[in-house]
N, CA, C and O of each residue as an XYZ file, in Angstrom:
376
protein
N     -13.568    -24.308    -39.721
C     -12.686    -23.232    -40.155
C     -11.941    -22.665    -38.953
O     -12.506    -22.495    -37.873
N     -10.177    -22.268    -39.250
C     -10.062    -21.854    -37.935
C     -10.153    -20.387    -37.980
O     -10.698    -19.731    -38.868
N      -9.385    -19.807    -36.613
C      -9.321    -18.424    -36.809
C      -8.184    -17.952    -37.454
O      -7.155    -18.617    -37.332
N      -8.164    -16.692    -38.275
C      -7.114    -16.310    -38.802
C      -6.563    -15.822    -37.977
O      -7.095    -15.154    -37.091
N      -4.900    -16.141    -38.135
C      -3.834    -15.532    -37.413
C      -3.705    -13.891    -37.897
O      -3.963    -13.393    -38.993
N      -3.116    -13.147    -36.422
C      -2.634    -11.764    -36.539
C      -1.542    -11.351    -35.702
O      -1.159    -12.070    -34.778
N      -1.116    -10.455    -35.911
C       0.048     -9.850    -34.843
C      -0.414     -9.924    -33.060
O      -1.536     -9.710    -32.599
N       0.272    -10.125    -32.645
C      -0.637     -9.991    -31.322
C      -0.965     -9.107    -30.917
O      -1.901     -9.238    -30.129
N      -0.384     -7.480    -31.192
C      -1.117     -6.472    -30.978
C      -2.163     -6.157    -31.426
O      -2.993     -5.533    -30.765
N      -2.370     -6.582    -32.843
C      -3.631     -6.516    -33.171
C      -4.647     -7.248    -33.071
O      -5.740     -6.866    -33.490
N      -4.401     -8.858    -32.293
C      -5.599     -9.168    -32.154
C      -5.836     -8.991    -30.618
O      -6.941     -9.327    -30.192
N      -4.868     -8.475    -29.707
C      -5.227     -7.573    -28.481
C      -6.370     -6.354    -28.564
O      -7.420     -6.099    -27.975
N      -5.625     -5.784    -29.558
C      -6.575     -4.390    -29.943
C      -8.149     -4.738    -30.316
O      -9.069     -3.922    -30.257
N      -8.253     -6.028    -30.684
C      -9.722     -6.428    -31.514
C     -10.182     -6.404    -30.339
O     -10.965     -5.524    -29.979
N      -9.615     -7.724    -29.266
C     -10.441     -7.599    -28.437
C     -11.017     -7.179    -27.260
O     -12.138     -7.458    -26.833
N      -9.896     -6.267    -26.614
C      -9.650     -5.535    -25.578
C     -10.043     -3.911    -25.873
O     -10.293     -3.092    -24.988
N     -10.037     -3.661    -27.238
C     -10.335     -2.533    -27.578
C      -9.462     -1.172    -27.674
O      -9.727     -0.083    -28.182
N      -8.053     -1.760    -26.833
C      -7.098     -0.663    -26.480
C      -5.547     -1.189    -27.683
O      -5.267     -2.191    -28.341
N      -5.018     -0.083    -27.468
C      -3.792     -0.838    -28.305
C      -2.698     -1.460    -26.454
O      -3.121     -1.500    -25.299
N      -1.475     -1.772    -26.943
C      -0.571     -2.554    -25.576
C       0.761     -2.627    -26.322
O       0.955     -2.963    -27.490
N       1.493     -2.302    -25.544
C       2.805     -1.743    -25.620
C       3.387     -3.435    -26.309
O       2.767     -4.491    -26.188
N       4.431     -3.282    -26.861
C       4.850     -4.530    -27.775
C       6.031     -5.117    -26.957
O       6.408     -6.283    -27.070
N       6.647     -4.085    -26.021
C       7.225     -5.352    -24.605
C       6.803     -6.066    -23.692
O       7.409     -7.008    -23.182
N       5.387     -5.546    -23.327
C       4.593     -6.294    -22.815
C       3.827     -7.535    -23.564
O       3.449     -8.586    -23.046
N       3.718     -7.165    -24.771
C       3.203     -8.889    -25.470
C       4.282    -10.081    -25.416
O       4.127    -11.298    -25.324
N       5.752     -9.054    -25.532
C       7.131    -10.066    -25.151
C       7.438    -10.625    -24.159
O       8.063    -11.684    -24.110
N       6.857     -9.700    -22.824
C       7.032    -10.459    -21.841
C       5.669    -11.242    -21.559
O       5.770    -11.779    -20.456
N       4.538    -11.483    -22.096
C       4.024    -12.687    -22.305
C       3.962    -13.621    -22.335
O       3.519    -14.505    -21.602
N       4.717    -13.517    -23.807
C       4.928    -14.602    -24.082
C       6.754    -15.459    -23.868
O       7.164    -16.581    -24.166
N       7.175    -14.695    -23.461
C       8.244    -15.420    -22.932
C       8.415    -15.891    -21.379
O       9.124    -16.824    -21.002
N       7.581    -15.013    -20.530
C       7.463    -14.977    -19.116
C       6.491    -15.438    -18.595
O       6.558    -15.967    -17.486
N       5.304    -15.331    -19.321
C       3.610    -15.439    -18.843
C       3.420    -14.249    -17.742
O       4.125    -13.249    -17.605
N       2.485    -14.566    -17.135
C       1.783    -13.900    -16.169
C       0.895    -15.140    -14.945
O      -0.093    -15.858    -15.095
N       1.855    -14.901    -13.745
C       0.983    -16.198    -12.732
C       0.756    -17.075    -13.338
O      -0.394    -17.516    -13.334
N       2.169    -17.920    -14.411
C       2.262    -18.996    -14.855
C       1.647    -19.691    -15.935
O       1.482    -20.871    -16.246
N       1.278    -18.252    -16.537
C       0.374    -18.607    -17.759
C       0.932    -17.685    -18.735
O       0.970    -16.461    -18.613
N       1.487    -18.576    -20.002
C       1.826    -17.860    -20.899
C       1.261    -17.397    -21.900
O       0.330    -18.175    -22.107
N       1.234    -16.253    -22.998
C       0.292    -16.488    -24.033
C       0.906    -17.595    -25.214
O       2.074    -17.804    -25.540
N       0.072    -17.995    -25.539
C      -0.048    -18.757    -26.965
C       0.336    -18.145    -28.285
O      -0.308    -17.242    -28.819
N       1.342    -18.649    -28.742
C       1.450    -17.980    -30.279
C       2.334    -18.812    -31.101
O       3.014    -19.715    -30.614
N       2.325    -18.423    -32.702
C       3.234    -19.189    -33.458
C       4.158    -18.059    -34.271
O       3.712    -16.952    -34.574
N       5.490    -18.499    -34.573
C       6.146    -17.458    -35.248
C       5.452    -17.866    -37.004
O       5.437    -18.981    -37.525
N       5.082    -16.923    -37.433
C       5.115    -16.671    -39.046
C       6.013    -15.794    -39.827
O       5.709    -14.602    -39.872
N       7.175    -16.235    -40.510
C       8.290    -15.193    -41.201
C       8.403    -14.457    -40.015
O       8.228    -13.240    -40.074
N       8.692    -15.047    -38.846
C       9.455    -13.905    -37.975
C       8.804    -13.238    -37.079
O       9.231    -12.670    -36.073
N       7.405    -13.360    -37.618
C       6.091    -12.409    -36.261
C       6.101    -13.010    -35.328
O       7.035    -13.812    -35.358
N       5.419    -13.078    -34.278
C       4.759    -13.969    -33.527
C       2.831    -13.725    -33.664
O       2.465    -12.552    -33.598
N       2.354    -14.191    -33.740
C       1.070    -14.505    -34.159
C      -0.265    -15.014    -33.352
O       0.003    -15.776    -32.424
N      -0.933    -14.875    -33.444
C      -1.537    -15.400    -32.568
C      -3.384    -15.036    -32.609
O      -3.626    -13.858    -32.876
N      -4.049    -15.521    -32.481
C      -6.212    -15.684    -33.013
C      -6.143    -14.580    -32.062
O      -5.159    -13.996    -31.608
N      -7.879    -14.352    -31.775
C      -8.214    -13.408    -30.841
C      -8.601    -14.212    -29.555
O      -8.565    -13.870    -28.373
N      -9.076    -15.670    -30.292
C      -9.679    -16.731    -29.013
C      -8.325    -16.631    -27.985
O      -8.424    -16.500    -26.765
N      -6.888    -16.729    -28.817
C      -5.926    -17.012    -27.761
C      -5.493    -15.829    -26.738
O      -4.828    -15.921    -25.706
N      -5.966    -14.909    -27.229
C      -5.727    -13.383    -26.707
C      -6.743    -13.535    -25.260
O      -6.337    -13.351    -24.112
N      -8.439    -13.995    -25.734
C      -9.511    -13.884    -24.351
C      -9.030    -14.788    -23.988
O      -8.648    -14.366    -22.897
N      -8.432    -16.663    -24.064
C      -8.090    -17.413    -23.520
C      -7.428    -17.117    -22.650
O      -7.768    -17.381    -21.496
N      -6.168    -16.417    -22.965
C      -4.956    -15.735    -21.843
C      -5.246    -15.009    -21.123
O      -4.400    -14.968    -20.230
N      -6.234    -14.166    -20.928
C      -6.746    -13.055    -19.927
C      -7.914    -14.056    -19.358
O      -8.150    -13.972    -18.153
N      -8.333    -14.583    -19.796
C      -9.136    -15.362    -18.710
C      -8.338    -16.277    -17.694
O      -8.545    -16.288    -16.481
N      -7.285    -17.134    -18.439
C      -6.260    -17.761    -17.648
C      -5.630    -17.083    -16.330
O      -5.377    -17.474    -15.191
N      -5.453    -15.417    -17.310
C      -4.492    -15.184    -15.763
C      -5.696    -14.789    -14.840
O      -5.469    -15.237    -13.716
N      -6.626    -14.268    -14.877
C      -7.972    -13.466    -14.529
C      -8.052    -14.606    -13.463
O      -7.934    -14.307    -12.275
N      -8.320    -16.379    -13.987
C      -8.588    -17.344    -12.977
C      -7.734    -17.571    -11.840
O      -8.130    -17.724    -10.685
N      -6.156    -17.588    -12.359
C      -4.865    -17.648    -11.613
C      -4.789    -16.861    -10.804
O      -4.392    -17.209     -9.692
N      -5.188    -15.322    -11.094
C      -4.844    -14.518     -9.737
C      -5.678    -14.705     -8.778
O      -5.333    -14.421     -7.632
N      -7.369    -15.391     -9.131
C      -8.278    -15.101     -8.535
C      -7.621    -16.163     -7.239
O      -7.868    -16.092     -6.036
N      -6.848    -16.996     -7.855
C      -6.522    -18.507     -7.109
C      -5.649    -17.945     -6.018
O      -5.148    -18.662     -5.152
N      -5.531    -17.024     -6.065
C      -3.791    -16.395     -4.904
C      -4.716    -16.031     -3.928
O      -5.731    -15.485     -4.361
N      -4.604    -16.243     -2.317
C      -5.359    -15.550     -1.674
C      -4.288    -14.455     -1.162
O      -3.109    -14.811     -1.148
N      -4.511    -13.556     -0.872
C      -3.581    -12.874      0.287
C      -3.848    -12.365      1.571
O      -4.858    -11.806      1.999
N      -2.405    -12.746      2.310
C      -2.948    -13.061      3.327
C      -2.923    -11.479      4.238
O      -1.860    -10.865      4.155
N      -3.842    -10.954      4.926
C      -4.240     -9.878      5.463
C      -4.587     -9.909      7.137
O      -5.671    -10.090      7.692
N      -3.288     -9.671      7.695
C      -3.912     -9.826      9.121
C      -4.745     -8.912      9.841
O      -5.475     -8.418      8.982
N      -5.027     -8.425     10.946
C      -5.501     -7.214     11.061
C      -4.731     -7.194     12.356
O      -3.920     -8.049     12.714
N      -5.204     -5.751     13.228
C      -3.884     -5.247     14.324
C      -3.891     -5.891     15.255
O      -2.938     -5.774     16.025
N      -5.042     -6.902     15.587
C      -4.843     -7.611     16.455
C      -3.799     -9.223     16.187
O      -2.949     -9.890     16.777
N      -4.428     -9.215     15.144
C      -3.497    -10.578     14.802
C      -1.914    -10.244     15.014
O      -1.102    -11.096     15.374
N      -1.634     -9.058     14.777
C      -0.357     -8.754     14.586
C       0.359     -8.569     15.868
O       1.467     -8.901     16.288
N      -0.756     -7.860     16.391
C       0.258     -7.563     18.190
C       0.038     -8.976     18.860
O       0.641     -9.170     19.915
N      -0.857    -10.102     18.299
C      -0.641    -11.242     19.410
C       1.215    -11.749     18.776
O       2.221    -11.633     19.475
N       1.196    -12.180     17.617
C       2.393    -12.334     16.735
C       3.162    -11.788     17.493
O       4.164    -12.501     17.424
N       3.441    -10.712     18.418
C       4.556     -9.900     18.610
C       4.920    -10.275     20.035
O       6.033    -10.572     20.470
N       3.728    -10.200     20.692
C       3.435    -10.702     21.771
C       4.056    -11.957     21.877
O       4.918    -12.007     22.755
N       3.825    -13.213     21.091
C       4.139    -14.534     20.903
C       5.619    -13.973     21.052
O       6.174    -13.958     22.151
N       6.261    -13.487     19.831
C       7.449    -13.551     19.371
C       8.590    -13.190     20.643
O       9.639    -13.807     20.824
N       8.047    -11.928     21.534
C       8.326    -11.462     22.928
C       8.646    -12.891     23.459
O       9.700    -13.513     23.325
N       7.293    -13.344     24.209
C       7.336    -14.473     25.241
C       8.579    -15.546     24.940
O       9.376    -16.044     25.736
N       8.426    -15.749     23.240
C       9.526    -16.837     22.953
C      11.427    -16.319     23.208
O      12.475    -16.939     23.390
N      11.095    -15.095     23.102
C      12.394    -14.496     23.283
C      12.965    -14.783     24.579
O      13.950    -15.404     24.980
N      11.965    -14.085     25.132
C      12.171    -14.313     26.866
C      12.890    -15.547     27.377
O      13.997    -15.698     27.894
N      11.969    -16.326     27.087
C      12.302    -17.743     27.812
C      13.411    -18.460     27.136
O      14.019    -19.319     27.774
N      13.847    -18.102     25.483
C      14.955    -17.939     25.382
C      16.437    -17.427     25.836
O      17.587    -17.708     25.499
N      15.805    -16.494     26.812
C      16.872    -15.594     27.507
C      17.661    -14.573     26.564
O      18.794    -14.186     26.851
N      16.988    -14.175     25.440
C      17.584    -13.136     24.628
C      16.419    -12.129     25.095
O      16.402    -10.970     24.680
């Protein structure tokens, strides 16, 4: 049996517990989030979509962001960088 289809706000609301603004389900699903879009089908015009596809998509992006590292230097890293950037100048003669 599958799952029954619902609005996507409402099967957000099932499972997240909160309601979510209805431009943000648009930009979802037209944009994704870190390359992950949500899943849905139009019915008479809705867009639609289970609750599995709702946790599917938040787990997706949940994995995707986890995948981004960022990068964080600290003050030393930064003044050698500057330092570097100096020396190269120099001997450039600028």
């Amino acid at each position: 049996m599958t799952e029954p289809l619902l609005p996507v706000g409402t099967a957000y609301k099932n499972v997240v517990g909160q309601r979510i603004d209805p431009n943000l389900c648009q930009r979802w699903i037209r944009d994704g989030v870190s390359n992950v879009k949500l899943k849905t089908v139009k019915v008479g015009g809705r867009r639609m979509c289970s609750e599995s596809d709702i946790q599917r998509f938040i787990e997706e992006c949940t994995a995707a962001s986890d995948r981004q590292e960022i990068a964080v230097r600290t003050n030393r890293q930064r003044q050698a960088n500057v330092s570097r950037a100096d020396r190269d100048l120099k001997r450039f003669g600028i």
